[in-house]
N, C-alpha and C positions, 0 to 999 in steps of 0.2 A: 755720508761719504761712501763710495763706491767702491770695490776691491783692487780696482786699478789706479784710482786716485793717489789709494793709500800708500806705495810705491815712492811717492813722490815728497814723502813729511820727511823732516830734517834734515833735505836737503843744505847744505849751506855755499852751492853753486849751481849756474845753470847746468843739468846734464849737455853733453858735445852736442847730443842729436835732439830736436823733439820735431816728432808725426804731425802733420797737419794738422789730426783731429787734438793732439793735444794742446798745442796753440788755440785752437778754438775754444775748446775747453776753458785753459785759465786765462788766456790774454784776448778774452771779445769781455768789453768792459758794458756797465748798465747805465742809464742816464745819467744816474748823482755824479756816479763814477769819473765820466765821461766830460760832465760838466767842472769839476774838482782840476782833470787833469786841463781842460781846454783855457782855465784863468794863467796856465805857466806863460811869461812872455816869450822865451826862447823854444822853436824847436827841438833843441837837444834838452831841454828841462820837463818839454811838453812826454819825450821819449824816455826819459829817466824815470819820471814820475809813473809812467803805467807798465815798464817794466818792474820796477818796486811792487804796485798792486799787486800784479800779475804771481807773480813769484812768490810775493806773502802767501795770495790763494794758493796757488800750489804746493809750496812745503812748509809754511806756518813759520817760516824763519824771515829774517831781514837780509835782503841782499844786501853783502858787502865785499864783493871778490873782484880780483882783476881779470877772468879769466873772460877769452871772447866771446862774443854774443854771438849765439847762430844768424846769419844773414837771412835767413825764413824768418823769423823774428821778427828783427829791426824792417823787414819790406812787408808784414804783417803788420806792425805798428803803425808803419807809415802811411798803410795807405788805408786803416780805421783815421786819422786825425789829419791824415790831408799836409805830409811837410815832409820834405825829403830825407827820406832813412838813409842813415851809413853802409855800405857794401860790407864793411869790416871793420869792427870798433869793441874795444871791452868798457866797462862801466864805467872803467876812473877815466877814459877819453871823455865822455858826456858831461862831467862837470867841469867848472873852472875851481871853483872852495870846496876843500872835503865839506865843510860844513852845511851845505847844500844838501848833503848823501843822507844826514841824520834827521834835517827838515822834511827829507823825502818818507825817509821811514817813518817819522810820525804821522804824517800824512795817508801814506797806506795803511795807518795801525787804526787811525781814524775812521777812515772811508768805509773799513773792513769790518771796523768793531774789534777789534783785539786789543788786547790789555797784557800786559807782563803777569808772570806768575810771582802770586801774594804769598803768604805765610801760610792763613790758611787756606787756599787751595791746594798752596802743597802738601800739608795732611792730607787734605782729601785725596788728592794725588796716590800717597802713599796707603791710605787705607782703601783705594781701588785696587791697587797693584797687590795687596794681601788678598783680594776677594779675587783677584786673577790668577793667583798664585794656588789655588786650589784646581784650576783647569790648566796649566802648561807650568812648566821649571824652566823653558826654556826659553833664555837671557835674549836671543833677537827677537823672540815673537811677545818678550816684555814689552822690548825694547818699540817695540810697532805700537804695543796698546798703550801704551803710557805716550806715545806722539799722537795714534788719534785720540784718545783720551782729551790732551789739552787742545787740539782740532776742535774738537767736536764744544771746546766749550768757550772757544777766542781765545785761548791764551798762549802765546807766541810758543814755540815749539823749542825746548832748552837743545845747548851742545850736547852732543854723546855724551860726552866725560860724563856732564854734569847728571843727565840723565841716567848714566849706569852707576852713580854713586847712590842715587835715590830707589833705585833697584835694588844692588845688593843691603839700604837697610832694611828696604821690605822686607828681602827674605832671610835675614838677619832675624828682624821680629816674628816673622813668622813661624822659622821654626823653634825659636827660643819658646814659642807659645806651645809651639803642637810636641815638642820634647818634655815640657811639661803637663800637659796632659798623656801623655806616655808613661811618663814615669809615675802621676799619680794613679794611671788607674791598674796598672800591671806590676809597678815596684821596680826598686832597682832588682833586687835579688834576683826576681825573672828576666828583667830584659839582659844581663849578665851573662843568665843562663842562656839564653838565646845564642845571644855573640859566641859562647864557646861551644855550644850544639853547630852552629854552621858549621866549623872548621874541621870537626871530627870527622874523622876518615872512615869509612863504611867499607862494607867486604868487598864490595865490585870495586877496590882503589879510588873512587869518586868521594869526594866531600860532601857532606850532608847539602851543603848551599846546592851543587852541581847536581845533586841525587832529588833534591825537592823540584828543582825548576826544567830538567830535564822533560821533552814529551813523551808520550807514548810511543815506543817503536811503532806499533802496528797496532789493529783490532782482535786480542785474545783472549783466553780466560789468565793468562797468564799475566797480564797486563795491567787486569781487570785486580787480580791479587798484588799485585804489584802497588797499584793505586789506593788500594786498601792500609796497604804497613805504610805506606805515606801519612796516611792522613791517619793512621793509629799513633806513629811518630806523633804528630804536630797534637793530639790530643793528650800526651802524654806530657809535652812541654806546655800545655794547658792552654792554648793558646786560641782555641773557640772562644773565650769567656772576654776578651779584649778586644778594639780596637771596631767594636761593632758602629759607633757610629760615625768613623770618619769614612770620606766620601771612599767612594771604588776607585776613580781616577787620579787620586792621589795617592792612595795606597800603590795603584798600579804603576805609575809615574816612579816614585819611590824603588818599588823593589827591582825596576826594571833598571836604574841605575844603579843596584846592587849587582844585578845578575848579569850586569855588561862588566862587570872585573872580576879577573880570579880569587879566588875566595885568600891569599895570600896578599894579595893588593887590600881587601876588604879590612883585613885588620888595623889596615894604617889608618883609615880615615878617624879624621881628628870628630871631635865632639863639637856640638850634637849630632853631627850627621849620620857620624856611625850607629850609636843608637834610636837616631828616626830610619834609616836605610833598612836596617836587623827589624824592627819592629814591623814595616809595611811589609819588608820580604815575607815577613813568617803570616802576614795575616793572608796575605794577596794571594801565596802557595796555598793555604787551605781553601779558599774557595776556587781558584783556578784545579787544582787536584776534583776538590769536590765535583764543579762543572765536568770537567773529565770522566768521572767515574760514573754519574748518573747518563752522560750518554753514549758511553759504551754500555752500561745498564741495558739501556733503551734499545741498542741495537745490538745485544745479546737477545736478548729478548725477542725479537724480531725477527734474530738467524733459529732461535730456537723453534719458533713457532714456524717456518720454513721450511726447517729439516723435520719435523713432524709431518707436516702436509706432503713433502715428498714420502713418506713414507706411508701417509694415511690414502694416495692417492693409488696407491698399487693394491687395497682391500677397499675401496670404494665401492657400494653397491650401488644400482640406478635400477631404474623403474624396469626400466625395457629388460632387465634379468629376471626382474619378479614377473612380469608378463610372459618371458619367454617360459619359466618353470611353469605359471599358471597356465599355458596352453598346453605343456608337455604331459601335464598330470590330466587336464579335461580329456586332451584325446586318447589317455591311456584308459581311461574311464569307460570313453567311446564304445572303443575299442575292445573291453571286456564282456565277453558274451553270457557267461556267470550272474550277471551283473543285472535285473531284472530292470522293466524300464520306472515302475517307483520309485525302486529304491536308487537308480543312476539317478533321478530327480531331488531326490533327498542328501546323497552324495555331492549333486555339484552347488547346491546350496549351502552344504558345511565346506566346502573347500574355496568357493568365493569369499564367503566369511573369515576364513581365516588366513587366508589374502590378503583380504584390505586389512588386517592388521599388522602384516609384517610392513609395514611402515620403518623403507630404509634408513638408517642414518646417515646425515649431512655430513659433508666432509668435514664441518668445524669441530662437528659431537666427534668423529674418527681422530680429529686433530686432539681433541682435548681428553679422549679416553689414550692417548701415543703418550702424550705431556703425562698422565698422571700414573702410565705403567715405566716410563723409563723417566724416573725421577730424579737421577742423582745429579745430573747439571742445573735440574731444576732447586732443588734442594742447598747444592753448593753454594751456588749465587746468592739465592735466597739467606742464606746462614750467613754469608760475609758480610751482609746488607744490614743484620739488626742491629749491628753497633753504632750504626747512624741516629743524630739525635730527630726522628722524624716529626714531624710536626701538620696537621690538618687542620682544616674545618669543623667545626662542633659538630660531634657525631660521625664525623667518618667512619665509614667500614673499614677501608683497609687500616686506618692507623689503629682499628679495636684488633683486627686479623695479626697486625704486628705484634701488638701487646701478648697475644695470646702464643702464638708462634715461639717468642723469644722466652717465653718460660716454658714451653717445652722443650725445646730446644737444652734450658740448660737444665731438665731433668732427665735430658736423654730419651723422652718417650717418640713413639713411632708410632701410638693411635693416640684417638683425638677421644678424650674423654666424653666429654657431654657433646649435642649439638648446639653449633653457636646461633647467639641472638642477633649477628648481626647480618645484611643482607648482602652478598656478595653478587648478587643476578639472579634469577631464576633457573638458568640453567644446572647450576651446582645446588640447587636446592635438593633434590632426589640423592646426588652421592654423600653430602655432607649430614641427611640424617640415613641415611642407610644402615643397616645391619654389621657391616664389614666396618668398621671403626678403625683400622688399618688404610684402608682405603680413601675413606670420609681424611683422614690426616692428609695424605698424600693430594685429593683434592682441595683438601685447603691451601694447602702449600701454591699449586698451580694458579688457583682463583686470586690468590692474594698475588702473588706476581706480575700476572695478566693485567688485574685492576691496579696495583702501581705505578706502572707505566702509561696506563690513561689518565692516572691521577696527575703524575708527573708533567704530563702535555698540558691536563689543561686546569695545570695550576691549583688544586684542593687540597694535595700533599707538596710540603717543602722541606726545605733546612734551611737554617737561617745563615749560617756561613758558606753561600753559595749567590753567586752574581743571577746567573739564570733558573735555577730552581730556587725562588726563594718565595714569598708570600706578595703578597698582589699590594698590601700595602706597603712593604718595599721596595718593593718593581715599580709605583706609580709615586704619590706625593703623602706622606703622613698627614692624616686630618689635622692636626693641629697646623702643623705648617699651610694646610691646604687653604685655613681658613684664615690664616693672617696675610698670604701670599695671592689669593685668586684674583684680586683685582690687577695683579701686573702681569699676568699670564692669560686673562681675557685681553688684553693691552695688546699682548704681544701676540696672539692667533688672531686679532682682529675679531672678538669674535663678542655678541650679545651677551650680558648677564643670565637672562630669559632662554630657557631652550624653544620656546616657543618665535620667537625672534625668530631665531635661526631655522626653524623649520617652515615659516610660513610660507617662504619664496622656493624650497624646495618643494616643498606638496604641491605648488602650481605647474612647476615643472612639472613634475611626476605626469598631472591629471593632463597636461597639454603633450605630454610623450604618449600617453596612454589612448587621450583621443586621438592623436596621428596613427596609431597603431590601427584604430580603430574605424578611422577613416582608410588606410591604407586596405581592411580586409575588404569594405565595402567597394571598392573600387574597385578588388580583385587584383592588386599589388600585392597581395601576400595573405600566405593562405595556412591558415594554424590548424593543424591536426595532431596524432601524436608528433610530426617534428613542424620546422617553421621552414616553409618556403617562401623566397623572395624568386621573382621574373626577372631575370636577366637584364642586365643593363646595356643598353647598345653602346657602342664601340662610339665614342668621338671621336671627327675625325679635323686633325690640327688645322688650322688655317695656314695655309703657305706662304703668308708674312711671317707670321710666326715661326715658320721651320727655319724663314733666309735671316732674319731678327736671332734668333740664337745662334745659328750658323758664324753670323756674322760677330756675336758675343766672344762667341768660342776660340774666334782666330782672333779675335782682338786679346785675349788673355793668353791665347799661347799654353805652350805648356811649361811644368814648372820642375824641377828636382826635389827632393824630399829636403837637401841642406837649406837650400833658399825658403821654400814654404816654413821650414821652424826658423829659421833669422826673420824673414815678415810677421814671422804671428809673436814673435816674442818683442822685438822690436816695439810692435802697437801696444802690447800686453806687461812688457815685463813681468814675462813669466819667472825670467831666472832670478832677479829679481826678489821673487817671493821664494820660490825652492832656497833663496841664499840666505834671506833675510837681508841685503845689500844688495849694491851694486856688485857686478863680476868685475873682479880685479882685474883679469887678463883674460885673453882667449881661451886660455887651457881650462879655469873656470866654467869657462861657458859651454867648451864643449863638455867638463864633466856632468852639467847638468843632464846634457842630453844623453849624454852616454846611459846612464845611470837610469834614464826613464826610456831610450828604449831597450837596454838591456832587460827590463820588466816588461815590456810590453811584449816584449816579441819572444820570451821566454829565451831567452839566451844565454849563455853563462856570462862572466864577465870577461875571461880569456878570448870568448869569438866577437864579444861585442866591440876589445879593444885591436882585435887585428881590422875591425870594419873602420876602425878610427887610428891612423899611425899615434898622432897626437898625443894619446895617452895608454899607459899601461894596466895592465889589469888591476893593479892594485889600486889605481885610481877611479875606476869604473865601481870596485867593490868600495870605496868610499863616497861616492856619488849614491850607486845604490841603495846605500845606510841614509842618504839625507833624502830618498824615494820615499825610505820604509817609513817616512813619518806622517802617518795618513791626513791628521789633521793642514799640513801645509801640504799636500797635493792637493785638498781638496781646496785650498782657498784661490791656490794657484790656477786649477779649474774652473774653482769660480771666477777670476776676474778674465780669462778669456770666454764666459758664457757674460758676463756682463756688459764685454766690449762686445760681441758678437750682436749682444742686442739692443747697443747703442745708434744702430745704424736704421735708418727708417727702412732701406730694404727688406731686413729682417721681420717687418711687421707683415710683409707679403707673403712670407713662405708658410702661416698657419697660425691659427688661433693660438694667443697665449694664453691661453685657457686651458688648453687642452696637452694629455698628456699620453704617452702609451712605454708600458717596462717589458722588462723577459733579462732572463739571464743566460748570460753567456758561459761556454763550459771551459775551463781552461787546463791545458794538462798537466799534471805534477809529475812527484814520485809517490812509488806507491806507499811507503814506510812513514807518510803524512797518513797519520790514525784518523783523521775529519776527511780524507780523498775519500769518495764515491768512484763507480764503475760508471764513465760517463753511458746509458746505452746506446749509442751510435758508434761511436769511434771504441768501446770498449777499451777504453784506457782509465787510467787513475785520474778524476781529475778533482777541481772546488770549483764553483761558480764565482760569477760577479752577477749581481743585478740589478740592471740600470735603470734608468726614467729619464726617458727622451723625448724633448720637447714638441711640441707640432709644426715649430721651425727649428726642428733637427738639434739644441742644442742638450747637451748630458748636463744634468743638474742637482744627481744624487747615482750614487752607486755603493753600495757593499756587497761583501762577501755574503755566501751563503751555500748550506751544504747540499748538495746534487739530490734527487730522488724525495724530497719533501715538500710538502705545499709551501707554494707560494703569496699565499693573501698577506698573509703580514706584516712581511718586507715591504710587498705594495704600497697597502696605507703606511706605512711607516715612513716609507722615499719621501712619500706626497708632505705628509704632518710636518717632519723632523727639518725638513727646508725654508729658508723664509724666503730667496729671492723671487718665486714665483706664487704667484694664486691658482692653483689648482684648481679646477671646479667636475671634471670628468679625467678619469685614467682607463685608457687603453690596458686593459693584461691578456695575455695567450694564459690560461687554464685549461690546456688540453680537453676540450671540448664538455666541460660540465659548464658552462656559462660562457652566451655570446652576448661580448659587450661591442664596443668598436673597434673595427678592421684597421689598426694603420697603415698608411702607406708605407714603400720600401724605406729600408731605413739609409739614410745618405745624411752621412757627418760631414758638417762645412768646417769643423773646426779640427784639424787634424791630433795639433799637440792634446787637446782638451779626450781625444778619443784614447790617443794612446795612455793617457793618463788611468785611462776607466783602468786599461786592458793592464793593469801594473798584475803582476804575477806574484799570488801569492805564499808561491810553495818555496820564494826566497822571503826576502827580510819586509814581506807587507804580511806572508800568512805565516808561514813556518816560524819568525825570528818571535810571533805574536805568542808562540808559547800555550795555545789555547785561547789566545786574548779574545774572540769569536763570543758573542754571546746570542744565544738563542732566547727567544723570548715567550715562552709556554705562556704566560700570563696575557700576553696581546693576542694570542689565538682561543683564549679564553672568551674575549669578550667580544670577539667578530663570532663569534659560533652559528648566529644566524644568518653569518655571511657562508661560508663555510657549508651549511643547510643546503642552501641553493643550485649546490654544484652539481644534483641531479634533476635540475628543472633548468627551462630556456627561458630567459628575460627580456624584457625589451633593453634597451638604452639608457632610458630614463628610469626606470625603477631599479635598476641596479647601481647605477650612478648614484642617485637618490640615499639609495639603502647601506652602501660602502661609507658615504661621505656620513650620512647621520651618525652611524655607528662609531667610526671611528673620531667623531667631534663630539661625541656625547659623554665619552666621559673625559670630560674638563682638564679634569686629574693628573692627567698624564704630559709630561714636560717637557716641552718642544724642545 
């Protein structure tokens, strides 16, 4: 089932309106069908009967309403069976016997294959809705999968009520479960303590709940320390040692429903919830803190090594100074008449000599002799850093540098006794056994900094209480689970047991890219030297049917207002819809949906967005807003206008569905969002979006993502993490370290679907997320030979090729 379809389950009347295409949709019947309804002897039983079908298909319920029947309908019906349809008629008009209505239903429950729900189904029922209950808490988007849920298996679609009683006992038992595993693996006595540590009132007047989940003002060191007494807090309340293996998203879930009420509100909540809320909160703060700290780490580090360069760059020496000295002293040589002509000969022998020794230093050695004479930022950071519980790869250097560091540290020493055995680069080889033992410290110090933040990127050092720095085998699938689960996860990528399978039809690609390439140089189509030239491609020129043929398109469609364009696309779509989880009760409804997403799109507050709409007030915009911030139903909302969009066979004309090209977009915030980058064009504060847009124009993945960083990983990520399309090539701009395919301009058919992308994260999609953002060092870990490539030019096919292997090779990793 489709994400538009599903719109349409438990219903239990015909909606007022329905679109052509959805009549086609559920009431164009198939032979059996056809033949079922054509044995009725009455025309009006002949029409009873395939509105019944129809209707079951569509929302898995039994019609039984008085309410009228759209006349598109009944003249749809009529004129598939060939008998005169009513102008205007409700369902109890069409019969003479109620008892006819219920012959009819079973009739449709027949034709359709559906059966009523049994005893055991309903367990099943209720033990889906527990394994659902780990990805959303929220009661209409249960409410959805427990309808397609018994969609998807024939089994008539229950009342609400009935439905929402079966709901609340899932999560009845579910947290009676997860409260008991709470309590046993932390105790009452802690989780106690927990509950009365939130409420405690701190010196900045804020309560510990409001002080933990608070962001970052800004990027400082001060910040930086800041984020440190946090997580010394949450370690003091012991609270690393717990709750390690329940999911992220349900912790996340959890605390976020803590931290939507004041910590005064917080104490009323009845049991269990109070202590599963207390319990997610304090874990979900330690690794959200954590992620926080290590990348402002990262880009302390980064400003540090910046403001060095600027400073190494005013005593930089270059060649062309040593040359200009070495000419100044040969022609003072010259020049000296004293000076007999042997011995000037012997003279300018020992002074070329000792020339080519002075062998300048590079601006990095001027960077890293700055870093290890002005050490005390380097040092600070570094000291506030070892109380992390770190964790590496067998044998790491830096996690042996930390070892060593943190007992000096607390012996108070400033040189570095022996030379160490482990290898930090070459470069610091020379300071770190050197003479100066003073020195050799303070280069330790710099090397070990430098190197944890490459470790950090690409994933060798982690912590375990941290969402995006943590170990590769929790970032991906635990082996054990990998190996009871991989057959439903080849299932669901479509993908061969065999890596060989899957490579054998890309290696022909590659070799058939590679001889076009190959063929193209012989031809003298393109010519490879150090850069890659292509010949010009001539200008086509349109055929003038073609120019009067659009022309004529064009005035045929008119133009249209932005209100009308979203009532047509929501209309086909029922987008609002999904943003509601229902039907829009009223107008005001419907305009808050829209309110609410262009207030995000177009970065607007709520106040300007509500004087653009008299209808409603601001306070209603900011509650629209709030049902924007929930990213998981915008995007589904998205996706079922990309899934109508590509129900249309026109759509198949505007580009291969195969093909795909991203880039992200820069959007402006405030600057006191500590994740805002300096966009460099507009020189503003902004965050990205990064999208993946179809070859017929439609958006099919989009997140966040932070300004000034590479891009490969979101890439493959878009492509992987989505199922509704088969990707086979992606389009990316990598500012000129790899050409892959050019796409064309970009032009969105689908307006609502665009504004969607452009939701603005610096209100309640990015800011309200609290750091919810996760980067992912470990998937930039294992593209690294993608990554390699960015200073060499590719064909098409071998970058295509090498993207797609890479990122389908390791299995592991969970769509």
């Amino acid at each position: 089932m489709t994400k538009w379809q599903a719109t349409f389950l438990g219903l239990k009347h015909l909606p007022r309106e329905l679109s052509g295409f959805e009549i086609e949709a559920f009431f164009t019947f198939t032979l059996a069908e056809r033949q079922l309804i054509e044995e009725r002897r009455r025309p009006a039983l002949k029409l009873g009967l395939a509105l019944q079908i129809g209707f079951l298909r569509m929302s898995g319920r039994l019609l039984d309403s008085v309410r009228i029947v759209p006349p598109a309908l009944w003249r749809h019906l009529g004129e598939q069976f060939g008998v005169q349809a009513p102008d205007l008629a409700s369902l109890r008009g069409m019969y003479r016997r109620h008892r006819t209505v219920y012959e009819h239903q079973e009739l449709a429950c027949t034709a359709l294959g559906f059966h009523p729900l049994t005893e055991a189904r309903r367990r099943a029922l209720v033990y889906a809705l527990r394994e659902e209950l780990t990805v959303t808490l929220d009661r209409m988007r249960l409410l959805a999968f427990g309808r397609q849920w018994l969609y998807d298996r024939q089994l008539l679609v229950m009342r609400e009520k009935d439905l929402r009683a079966i709901i609340s006992g899932a999560i009845r038992q579910f947290e009676a479960k997860l409260v008991k595993e709470i309590r046993a693996g932390a105790g009452a006595a802690l989780v106690e303590r927990w509950q009365q540590a939130l409420v405690k009132p701190r010196e900045s007047s804020l309560t510990t709940q409001s002080w933990l989940w608070a962001p970052p003002a800004k990027h400082s060191t001060r910040q930086i320390d800041e984020l440190l007494e946090r997580i010394e807090v949450l370690y003091q309340l012991d609270v690393q040692h717990h709750l390690r293996d329940h999911p992220d998203d349900l912790l996340r879930r959890y605390a976020r429903r803590l931290a939507s009420r004041p910590p005064s509100a917080g104490r009323m909540i009845v049991e269990p919830g109070r202590t599963i809320e207390v319990a997610c909160f304090m874990r979900h703060s330690l690794q959200v803190n954590t992620d926080r700290l290590l990348m402002m780490v990262r880009r302390r580090v980064a400003d540090l090594w910046r403001h060095a360069t600027t400073d190494a760059n005013r005593v930089l020496i270059h060649w062309a100074d040593l040359y200009r000295e070495l000419l100044t002293s040969v022609a003072a040589l010259a020049n000296d008449p004293k000076v007999a002509d042997k011995d000037a000969r012997i003279k300018l022998r020992t002074l070329v000599a000792e020339h080519l020794q002075r062998k300048p230093p590079t601006r990095a050695q001027l960077v890293r002799d700055h870093l290890t004479l002005e050490i005390r930022p380097v040092r600070s950071l570094l000291s506030g850093l070892m109380a992390m519980p770190w964790e590496a790869t067998a044998g790491h250097p830096v996690l042996a540098a930390i070892h060593v560091l943190k007992d000096l540290y607390k012996q108070g020493a400033r040189e570095l006794p022996t030379t160490p055995t482990f290898d930090l680069g070459r470069v610091w080889r020379a300071l770190l056994s050197g003479a100066d033992r003073e020195q050799a410290f303070r280069a330790l110090e710099v090397a070990t900094l430098l190197a944890l933040r490459r470790a950090l990127r690409n994933g060798t050092v982690w912590i375990d209480h941290s969402l995006a720095f943590r170990s590769r085998e929790r970032l991906f699938i635990p082996a054990e689970r990998w190996e009871k689960e991989r057959n439903s996860y080849y299932r669901r990528l479509s993908l061969p047991k065999r890596a060989e399978s899957y490579l054998e039809p890309l290696i022909e690609r590659a070799k058939a890219g590679v001889a076009a390439v190959a063929k193209a140089v012989a031809a003298g189509d393109l010519k490879v030297d150090d850069e890659l030239h292509l010949t010009p491609l001539a200008a086509e020129e349109e055929e003038p049917e073609l120019v009067k043929l659009r022309a004529a398109l064009d005035h045929r469609i008119g133009e249209a207002q932005l209100p009308d364009l979203l009532l047509q696309v929501d209309a086909k779509t029922r987008f609002s819809w999904i943003m509601l989880g229902r039907e829009p009760r009223s107008d005001k409804e419907l305009l808050m949906v829209y309110g609410g997403i262009l207030a995000h799109g177009t970065s607007m507050s709520a106040a300007e967005t509500a004087r653009m709409i008299p209808q409603l007030s601001a306070a209603t915009v900011r509650q629209a807003m709030r049902w924007a911030g929930d990213e998981r139903r915008l995007a589904e909302a998205s996706a079922a206008v990309l899934a109508y969009m590509r129900q249309h066979p026109i759509a198949a004309t505007w580009g291969r569905s195969d093909l795909a090209s991203s880039d992200m977009m820069s959007l402006e915030t405030q600057q006191r969002i500590w994740q805002a980058r300096i966009d460099p064009r507009r020189q503003t504060p902004s965050v990205g979006i990064y999208s993946h847009v179809l070859a017929g124009w439609g958006i099919f993945n989009a997140q966040p993502f932070v300004l000034n960083e590479r891009q490969v990983g979101v890439a493959i990520e878009g492509v992987l993490r989505q199922e509704a399309v088969k990707i086979t090539q992606l389009a990316v701009d990598t500012h000129g370290h790899v050409v892959i395919w050019t796409p064309r301009r970009f032009r969105c058919r689908s307006l609502i679907q665009s504004i969607c992308v452009c939701v603005c994260f610096r209100r309640s999609g990015y800011a309200s997320h609290q750091g919810a953002y996760v980067e992912r060092p470990g998937f930039d870990q294992r593209d690294r030979r993608v990554r390699n490539t960015r200073r060499r030019r590719e064909c098409v096919s071998c970058v295509s090729v090498r993207s797609r292997v890479l990122a389908q090779h390791e299995y592991r990793l969970c769509a």
